[in-house]
N, C-alpha and C positions, 0 to 999 in steps of 0.2 A: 710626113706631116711637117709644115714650114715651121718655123723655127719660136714666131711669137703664139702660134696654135700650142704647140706642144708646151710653152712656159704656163699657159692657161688652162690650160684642160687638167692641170695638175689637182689634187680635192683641195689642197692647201695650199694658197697661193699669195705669197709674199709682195704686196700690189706695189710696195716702195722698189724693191727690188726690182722686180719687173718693168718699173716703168724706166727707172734709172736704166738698165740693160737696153729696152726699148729705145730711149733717148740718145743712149752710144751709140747704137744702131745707126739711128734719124742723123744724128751729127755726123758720123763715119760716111755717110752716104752722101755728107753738104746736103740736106736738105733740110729746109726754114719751117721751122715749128708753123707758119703761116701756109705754107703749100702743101703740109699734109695736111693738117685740119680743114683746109680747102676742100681737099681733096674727097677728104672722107665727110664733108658735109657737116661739121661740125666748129665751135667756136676757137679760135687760138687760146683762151684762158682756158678753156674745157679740156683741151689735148696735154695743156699744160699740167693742169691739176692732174691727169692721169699720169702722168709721166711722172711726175713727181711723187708718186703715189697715195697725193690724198682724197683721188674715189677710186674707185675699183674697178679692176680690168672683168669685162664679157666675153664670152667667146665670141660675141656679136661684134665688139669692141677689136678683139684683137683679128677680126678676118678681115675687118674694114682698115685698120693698122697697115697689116700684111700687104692686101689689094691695094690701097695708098701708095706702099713704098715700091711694092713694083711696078704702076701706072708709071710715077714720077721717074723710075729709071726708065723704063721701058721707052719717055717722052725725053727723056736728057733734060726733064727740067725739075732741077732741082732749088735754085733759088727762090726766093720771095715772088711772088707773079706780081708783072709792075703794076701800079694803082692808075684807076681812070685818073687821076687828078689832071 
């Protein structure tokens, strides 16, 4: 079982903890809180506040996480995706 599945499946789940563990992860990897959230189709304040742990992690939440971080490797793109501007 990947690694942010099994922090979440736990009954009792420490969501600051996790998300901070989560966010080492995202950073460890160079990848911009913007390209996951991207990724997983959600807002960069949204990803933020998870991370941070002030809402709470899903399992729905963490498989889209997971699938995120290995897309962005999987693509070698891990920085910020450049803006139309």
């Amino acid at each position: 079982m990947p690694l942010v599945s099994r922090m979440v499946s736990k009954l009792e789940i420490n969501h600051e903890r996790t998300g901070a563990r989560m966010r080492e992860l995202r950073k460890s990897r160079e990848i911009s809180l913007r390209s996951i959230a991207t990724e997983m189709g959600y807002s960069p304040p949204y990803i933020c506040d998870i991370e941070l742990g002030r809402r709470n992690w899903t399992k729905e939440l963490a498989r889209k996480y997971e699938a995120a971080l290995q897309s962005i490797k999987n693509r070698g793109f891990a920085k910020a995706p450049p803006s139309n501007v």
